[in-house]
C-alpha positions in Angstrom: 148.0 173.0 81.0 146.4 175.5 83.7 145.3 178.8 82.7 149.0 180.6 84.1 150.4 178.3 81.9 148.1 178.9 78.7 147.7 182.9 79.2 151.2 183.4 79.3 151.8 182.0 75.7 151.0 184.1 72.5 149.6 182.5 69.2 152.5 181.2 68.0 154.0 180.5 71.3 151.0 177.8 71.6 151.5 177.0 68.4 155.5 175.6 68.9 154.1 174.0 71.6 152.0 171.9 70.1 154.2 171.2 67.1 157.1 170.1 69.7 154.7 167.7 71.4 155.3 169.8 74.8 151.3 169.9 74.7 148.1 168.3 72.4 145.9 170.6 70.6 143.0 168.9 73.1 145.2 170.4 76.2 145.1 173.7 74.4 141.2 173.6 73.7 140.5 172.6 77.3 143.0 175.4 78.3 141.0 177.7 76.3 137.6 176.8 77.8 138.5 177.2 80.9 139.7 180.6 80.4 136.0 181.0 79.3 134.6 180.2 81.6 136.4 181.8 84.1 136.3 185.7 82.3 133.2 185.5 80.0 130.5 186.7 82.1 132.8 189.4 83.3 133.0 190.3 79.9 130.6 189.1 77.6 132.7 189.2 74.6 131.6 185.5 73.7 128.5 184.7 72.2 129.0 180.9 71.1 131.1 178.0 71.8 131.9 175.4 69.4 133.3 172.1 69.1 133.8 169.6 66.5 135.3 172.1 63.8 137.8 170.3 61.5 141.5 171.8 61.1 144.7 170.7 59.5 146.8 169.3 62.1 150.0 170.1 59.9 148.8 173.7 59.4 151.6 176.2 60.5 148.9 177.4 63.6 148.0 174.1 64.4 146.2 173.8 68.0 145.6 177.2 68.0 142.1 178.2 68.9 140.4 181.0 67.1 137.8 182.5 68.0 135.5 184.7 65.1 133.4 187.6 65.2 129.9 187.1 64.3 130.3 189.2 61.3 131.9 189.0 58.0 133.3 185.9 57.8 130.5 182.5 57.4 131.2 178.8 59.1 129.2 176.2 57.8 126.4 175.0 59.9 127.2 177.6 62.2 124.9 180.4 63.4 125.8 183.8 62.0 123.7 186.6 63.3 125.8 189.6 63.2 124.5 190.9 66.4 121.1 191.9 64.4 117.8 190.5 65.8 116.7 190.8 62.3 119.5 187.9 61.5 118.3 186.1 64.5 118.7 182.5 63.7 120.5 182.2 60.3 122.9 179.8 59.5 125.7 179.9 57.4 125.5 177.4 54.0 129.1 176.9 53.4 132.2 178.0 54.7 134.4 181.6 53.4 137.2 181.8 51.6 138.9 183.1 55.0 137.6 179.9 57.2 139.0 177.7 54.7 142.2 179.7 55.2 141.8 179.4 58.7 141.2 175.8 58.7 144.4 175.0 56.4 146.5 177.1 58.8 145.5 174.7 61.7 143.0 177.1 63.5 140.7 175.4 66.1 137.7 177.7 65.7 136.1 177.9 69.0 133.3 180.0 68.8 131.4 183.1 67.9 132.5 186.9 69.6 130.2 190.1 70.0 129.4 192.5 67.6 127.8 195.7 66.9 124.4 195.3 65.1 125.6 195.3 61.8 129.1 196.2 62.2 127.6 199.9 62.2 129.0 201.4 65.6 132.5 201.8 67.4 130.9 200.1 70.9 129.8 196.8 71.0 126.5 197.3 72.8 123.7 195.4 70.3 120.3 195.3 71.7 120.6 191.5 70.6 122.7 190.0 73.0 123.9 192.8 75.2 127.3 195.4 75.9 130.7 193.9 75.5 132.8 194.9 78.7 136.5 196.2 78.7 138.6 194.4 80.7 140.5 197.0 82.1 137.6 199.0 83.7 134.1 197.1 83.1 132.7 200.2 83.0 134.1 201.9 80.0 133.4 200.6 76.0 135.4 197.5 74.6 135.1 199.4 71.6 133.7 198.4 67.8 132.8 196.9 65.8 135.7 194.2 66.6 135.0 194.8 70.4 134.1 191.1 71.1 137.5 189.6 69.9 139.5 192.4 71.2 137.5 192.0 74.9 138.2 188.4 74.7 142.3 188.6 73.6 142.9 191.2 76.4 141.1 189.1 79.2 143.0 186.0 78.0 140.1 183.4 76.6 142.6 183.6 73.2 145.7 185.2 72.3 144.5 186.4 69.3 141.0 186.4 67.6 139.5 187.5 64.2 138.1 190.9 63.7 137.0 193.1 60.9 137.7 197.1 59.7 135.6 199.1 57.7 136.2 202.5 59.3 138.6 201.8 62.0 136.7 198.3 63.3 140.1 197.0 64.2 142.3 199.3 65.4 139.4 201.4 68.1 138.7 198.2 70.1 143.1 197.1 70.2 143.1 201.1 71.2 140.6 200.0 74.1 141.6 197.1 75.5 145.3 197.7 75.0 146.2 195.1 72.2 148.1 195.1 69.0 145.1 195.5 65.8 146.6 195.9 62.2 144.2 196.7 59.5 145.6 195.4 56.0 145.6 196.8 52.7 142.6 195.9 50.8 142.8 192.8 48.9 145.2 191.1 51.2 142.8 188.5 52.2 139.8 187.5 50.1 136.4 188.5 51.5 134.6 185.9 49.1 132.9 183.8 48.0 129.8 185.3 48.3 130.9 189.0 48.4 133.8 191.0 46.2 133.7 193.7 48.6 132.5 194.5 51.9 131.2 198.8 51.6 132.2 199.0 48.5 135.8 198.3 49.4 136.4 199.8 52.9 136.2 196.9 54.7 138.6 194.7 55.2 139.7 191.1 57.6 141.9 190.8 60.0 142.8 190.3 64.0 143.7 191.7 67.1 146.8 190.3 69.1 148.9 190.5 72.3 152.2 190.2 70.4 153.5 192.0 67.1 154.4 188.5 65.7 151.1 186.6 66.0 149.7 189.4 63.9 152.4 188.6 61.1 151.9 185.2 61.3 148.2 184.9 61.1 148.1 187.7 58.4 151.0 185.2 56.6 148.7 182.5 57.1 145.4 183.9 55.4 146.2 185.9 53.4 145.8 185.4 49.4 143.9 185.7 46.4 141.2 183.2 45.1 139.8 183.3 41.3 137.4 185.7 40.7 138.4 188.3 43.7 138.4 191.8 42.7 142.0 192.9 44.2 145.4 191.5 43.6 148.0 191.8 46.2 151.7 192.6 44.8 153.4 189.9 46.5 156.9 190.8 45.2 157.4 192.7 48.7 158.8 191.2 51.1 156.9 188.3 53.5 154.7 189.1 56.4 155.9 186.6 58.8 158.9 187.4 60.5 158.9 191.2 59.5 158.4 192.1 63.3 162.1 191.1 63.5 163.6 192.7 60.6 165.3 196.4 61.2 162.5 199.2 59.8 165.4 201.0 58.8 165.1 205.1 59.3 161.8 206.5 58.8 160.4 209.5 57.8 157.2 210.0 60.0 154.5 212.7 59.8 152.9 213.5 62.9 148.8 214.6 62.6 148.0 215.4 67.0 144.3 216.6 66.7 141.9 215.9 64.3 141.0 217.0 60.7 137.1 218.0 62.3 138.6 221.1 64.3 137.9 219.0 67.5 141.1 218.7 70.0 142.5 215.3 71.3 141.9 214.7 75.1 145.4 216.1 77.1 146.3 212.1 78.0 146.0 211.4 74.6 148.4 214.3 73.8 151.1 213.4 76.5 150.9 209.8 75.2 151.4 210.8 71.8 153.9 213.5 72.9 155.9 210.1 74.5 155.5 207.8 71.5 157.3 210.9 69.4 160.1 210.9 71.9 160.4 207.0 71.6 160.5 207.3 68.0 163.1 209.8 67.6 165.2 208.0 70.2 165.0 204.7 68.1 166.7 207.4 65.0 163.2 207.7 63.2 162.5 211.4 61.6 159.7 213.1 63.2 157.7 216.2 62.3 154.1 217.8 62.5 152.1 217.2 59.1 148.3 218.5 58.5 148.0 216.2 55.5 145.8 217.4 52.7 143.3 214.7 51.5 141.5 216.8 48.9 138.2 217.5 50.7 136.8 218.9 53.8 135.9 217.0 56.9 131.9 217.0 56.3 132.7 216.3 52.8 135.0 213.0 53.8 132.2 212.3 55.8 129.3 212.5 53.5 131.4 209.5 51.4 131.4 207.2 54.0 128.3 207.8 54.7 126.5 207.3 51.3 128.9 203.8 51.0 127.8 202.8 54.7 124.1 203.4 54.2 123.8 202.3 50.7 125.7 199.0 51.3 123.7 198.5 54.3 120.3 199.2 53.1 120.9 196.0 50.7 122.1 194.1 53.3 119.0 194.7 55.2 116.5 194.0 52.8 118.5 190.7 51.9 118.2 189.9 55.5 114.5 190.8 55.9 114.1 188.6 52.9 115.8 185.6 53.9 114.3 186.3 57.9 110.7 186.7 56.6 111.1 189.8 59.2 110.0 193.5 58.5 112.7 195.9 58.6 111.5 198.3 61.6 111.9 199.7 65.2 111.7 195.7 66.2 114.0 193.9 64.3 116.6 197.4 64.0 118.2 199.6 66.0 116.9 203.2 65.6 121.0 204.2 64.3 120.7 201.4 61.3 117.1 201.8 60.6 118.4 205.4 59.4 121.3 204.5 57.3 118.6 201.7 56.0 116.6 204.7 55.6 119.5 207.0 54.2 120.1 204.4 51.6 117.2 203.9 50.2 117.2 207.9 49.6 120.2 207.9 47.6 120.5 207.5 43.8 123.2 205.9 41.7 124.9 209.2 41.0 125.3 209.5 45.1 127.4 206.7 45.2 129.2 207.9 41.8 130.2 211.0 43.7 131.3 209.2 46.7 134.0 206.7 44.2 135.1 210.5 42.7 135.8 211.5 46.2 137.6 208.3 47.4 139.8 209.4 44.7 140.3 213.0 45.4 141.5 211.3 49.3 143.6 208.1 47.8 145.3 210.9 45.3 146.6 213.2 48.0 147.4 210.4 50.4 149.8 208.6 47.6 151.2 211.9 47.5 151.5 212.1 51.1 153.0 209.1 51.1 155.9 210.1 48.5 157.3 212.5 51.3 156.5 210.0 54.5 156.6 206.6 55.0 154.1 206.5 57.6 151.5 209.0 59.3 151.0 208.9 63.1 148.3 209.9 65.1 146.3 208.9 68.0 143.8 205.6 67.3 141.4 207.7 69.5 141.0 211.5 70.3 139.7 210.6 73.8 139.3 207.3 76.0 136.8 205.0 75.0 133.2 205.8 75.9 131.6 204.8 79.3 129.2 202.0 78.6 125.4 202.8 77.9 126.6 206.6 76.8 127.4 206.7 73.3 124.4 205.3 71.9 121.9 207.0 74.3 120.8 209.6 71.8 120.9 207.2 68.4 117.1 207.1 67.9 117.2 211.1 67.7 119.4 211.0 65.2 119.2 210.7 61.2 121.7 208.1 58.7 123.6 211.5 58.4 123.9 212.9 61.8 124.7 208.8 63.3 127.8 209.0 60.8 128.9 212.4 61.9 128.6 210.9 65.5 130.5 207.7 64.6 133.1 209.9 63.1 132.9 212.5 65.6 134.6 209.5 68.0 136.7 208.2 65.7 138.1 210.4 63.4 141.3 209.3 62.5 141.3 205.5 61.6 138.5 205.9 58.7 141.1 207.3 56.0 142.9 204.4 56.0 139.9 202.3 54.6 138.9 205.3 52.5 142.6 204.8 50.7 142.4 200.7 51.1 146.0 201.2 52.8 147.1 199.4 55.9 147.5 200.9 59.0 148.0 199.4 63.0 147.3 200.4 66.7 150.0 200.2 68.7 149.3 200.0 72.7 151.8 202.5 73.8 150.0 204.6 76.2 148.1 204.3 79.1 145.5 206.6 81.5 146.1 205.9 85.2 142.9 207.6 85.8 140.6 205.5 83.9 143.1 202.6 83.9 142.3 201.8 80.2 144.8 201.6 77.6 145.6 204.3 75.0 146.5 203.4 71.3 148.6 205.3 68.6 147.7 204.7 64.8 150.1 204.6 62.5 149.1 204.4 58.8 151.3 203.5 55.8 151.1 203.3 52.0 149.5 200.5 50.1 150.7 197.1 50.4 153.5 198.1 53.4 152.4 195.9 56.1 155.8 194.4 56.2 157.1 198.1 57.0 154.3 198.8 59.8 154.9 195.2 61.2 158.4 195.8 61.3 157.9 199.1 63.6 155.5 197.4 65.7 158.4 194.7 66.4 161.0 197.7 67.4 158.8 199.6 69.3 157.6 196.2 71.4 161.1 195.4 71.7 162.0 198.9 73.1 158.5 199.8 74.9 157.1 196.1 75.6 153.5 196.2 76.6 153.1 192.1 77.5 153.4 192.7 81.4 150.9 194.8 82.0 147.3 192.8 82.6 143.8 194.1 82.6 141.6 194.0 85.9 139.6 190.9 84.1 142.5 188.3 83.2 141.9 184.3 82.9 145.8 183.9 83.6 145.1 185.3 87.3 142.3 182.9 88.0 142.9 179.1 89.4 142.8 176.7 86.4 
């Protein structure tokens, strides 16, 4: 299998493949290496390669290879550093509930993708192990905190990789490098054993993909409650796999163009959005302009995530220093999460009290929201992504407070969804021929209606299919 070959197939493309004998799982591994080596120090999206990993050969992925992000999710024996020098070194015990999931499916898991220290940051530039190129202009951001696994799907080392969301983690890097990234609803695949919740809820699993259908199929595959888990899917709606095919029916959509922080999306990221309404009004969906209420102001919405961010990782920190033997300071941290470490500490239980009474005031006037529309659209970004080196220039003037505004400042309109525990997808439907980066719309839906997003996704790749376009970085163009 040369690297044409591989590249051209999607997850479960590969995965037919195999199960028809057409290829071995081993041809698909070598496949995948080679696409390593050939992109990787392009990109640095890969931190760690693996071999010997055990998977189910009668799993419904089997022969796929996986690759994980170095965050969230623990392999036994395998290092898990989560792009912190503080973590330097540590090694996970036993595996998670999602790479047992992963292994049943018939995942080959391959190896270990960049992160942002800590998950705290929409680039993937850690002083640990270095800035995570996009493949579509190495000088521009691959995004974050998933910005390893998204790097490494559009460049072609794997068609699809796993990634995380706790304030738009998934869907900001598939915006940048021009790939399909669907955050679930909360609870749709554990986060245990060792944690009920990841910030106090906003954080979730998940991937980033080529195609609409190896999203549904890996989400099909993983997903599930285990004993003891906090949330409890309704799993009397219909079945994730396959829902890329099924009609989405007509839709009422509510259209949010700029930002609820007064700022004003970029003018390509208007005209793209401008053209995905046209598409969707074409394809018989109802369209209209919405300025949704969700029951507090901007700074306000802000402070919440904030006081769950730093809190959440101030204990994480001082678990790691403990476990490291490592002082938390200017030599194990960077200067943005030495301030939420900081920030945390500050706050009292009553802090994080008020930030659960204002999750509610948001989740409460988004349920209502969506009682009049099925989905919200808006852009995934307000601008392109960041030029490497830039956004993080200024972090070590800045407090926990003012880094969150800054985060948010960026990314201002995937957080809500993890605020509300709802899914919600980028969708690669527009592109900047001056930057030549890719340009992705968000489109966010109630609680537990991932079949109705995936089901979009699959009509507007049918209609406005993305597959043929290729980065500048791309393991299929390479000899192999």
């Amino acid at each position: 299998m040369n690297l044409s070959e591989y590249t051209s197939y999607d997850a479960v493309g590969l995965a037919e493949l195999v199960a028809n004998k057409d290829v071995t799982p081993a041809e698909v591994s070598s496949a995948a290496m080679k696409a390593l080596r050939a992109v990787n120090p392009d990109v640095q999206a890969v931190i760690e390669c693996w071999k010997g990993e055990g998977y189910n050969q009668s799993g419904p992925m089997a022969g796929v290879p996986m690759l994980v992000k170095d965050l969230g999710i623990s392999v036994a024996g395998r290092l898990n550093e989560l792009g912190s020098r503080l973590a330097s070194g540590y090694v996970s015990p036993s595996d998670s509930n999602l790479a047992v999931k992963m292994r049943q499916a018939g995942l080959m898991l391959m190896g270990r993708t960049t992160t942002p220290e800590l998950a705290a940051s929409v680039t993937t530039e850690p002083v640990f192990n270095g800035g995570t190129r996009n493949p579509w202009n190495t000088c521009y951001s691959a995004g974050g905190s998933s910005g390893g696994s998204a790097a490494a799907v559009a460049a072609g080392i794997v068609p699809a990789a796993h990634a995380t969301d706790g304030g738009g983690s998934i869907r900001i890097p598939a915006s940048a490098n021009g790939l399909f990234g669907l955050k679930p609803s909360r609870g749709r695949i554990s986060m245990g054993p060792d944690v009920d919740e990841v910030w106090s809820g906003l954080a979730v699993h998940g991937f980033v993909t080529r195609s609409v259908r190896d999203s549904a199929a890996l989400l099909d595959a993983v997903q599930g409650n285990l004993p003891g888990d906090p949330f409890v899917i309704d799993r009397s709606t219909p079945v994730l796999i396959g829902s890329e095919k099924r009609h989405p029916g007509t839709l009422r959509i509510g259209v949010l163009v700029h930002p609820l922080n007064g700022k004003r999306s970029s003018p390509e990221v208007v005209s793209a959005l401008e053209q995905t309404v046209k598409q969707l009004r074409a394809l018989g969906h109802h369209v209209e302009d919405v300025s949704p209420d969700i029951g507090l102001s901007w700074d306000a919405f802000v402070e919440l995530n904030a006081r769950f961010w730093a809190a959440n990782t101030a204990g994480w920190i001082d678990a790691l220093a403990s476990m490291s033997n490592r002082p938390a300071d200017i030599e194990t941290l960077e200067p943005s999460n030495l301030a939420l470490w900081k920030l945390g500490h500050e706050l009292t239980a009553t802090d994080l009290v008020g930030a659960m009474h204002m999750r509610n005031a948001v989740t409460q006037k988004m349920g209502v929201f969506h009682q009049q529309f099925d989905m919200l659209l808006t852009p995934t970004l307000p601008d392109l992504p960041a030029e490497l080196g830039s956004f993080n220039s200024d972090q070590h003037k800045m407090d926990g407070r003012e880094w969150m505004h800054h985060v948010f400042n960026h990314s201002p309109f995937t957080a809500l969804a993890n605020v509300c525990g709802s899914p919600a997808m980028s969708v690669p439907l527009g592109f900047s021929d001056s930057k030549n980066l890719p340009i992705g719309m968000q489109f966010f839906a109630g609680y537990n209606r991932e079949h109705k997003l995936l089901s979009l996704a699959g009509q507007l790749e049918c209609e406005h299919p993305w597959s043929g376009r290729r980065p500048k970085i791309w393991a299929g163009a390479t000899a192999g």
